[in-house]
N, C-alpha and C positions, 0 to 999 in steps of 0.2 A: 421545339428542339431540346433534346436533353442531353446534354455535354457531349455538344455536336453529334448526336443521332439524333435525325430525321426521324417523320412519319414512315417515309418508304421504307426505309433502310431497318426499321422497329420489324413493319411487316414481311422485307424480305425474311428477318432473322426468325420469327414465327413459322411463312412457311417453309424454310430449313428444315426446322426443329420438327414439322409437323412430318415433312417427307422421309427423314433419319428415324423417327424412333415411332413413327405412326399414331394418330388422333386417340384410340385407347392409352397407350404410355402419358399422356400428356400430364391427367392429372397426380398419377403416383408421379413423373418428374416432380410438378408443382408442389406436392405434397413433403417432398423429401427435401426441395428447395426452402420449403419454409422449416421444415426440423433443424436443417441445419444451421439455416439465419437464426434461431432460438437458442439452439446448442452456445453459436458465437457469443450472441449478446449475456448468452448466463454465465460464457465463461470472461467475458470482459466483466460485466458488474463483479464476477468475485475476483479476479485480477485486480479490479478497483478498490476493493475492502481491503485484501492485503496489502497493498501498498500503502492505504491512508492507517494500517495498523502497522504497516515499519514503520513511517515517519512518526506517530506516537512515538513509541517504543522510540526512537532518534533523537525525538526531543525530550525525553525523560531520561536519555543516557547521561550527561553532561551533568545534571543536579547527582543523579547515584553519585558519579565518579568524586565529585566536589564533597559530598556526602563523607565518602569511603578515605577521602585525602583528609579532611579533618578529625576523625574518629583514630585513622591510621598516628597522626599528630599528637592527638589528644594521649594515645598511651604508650607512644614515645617518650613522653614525658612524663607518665606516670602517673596519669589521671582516669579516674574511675570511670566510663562512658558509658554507664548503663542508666537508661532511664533520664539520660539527657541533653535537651537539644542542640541544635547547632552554634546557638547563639550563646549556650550557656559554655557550651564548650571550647568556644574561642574566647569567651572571656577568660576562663581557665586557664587556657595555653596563654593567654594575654599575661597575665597575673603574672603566670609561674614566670615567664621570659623577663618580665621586668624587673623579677625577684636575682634571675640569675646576675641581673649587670650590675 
């Protein structure tokens, strides 16, 4: 039994199918049945790529923005930020801010 279809009820649905569309049709049905199970699965695997390449792209948002907040800082205050890194630039803004009080 496959998800409550029986035997009988498999072969009534066969000879349905056979008396509707006639023993020649059978295979172009079958045929056209499997293109389009291919068509689905190609278009689910590439649904799947894009999405694990938004969540990249999601989880690399948060560092830019952190990135873009301290650079933004850094020449508020009047500090040079070319050519250097995060670390060095919040020592910078560190500096200067202790310098101010």
């Amino acid at each position: 039994m496959i998800g409550g279809i029986g035997t009988t009820e498999i072969i009534l649905i066969v000879a349905i199918i056979v008396l509707l569309f006639g023993a020649a049709k059978l295979p172009e049905l079958a045929r056209s049945a499997g293109k389009s199970a291919g068509e689905f699965k190609k278009a689910q695997k590439e649904a799947e790529i894009s999405y694990r390449e938004f969540e990249k792209s999601l989880e690399s948002t948060p560092e830019v923005e952190k990135d873009t907040k301290i650079r933004v800082m850094a020449k508020e205050q009047g500090i040079d930020t070319k050519g250097k890194t995060d670390d060095e630039l919040l020592d910078e803004i560190s500096k200067k801010m202790k310098g101010n009080n």
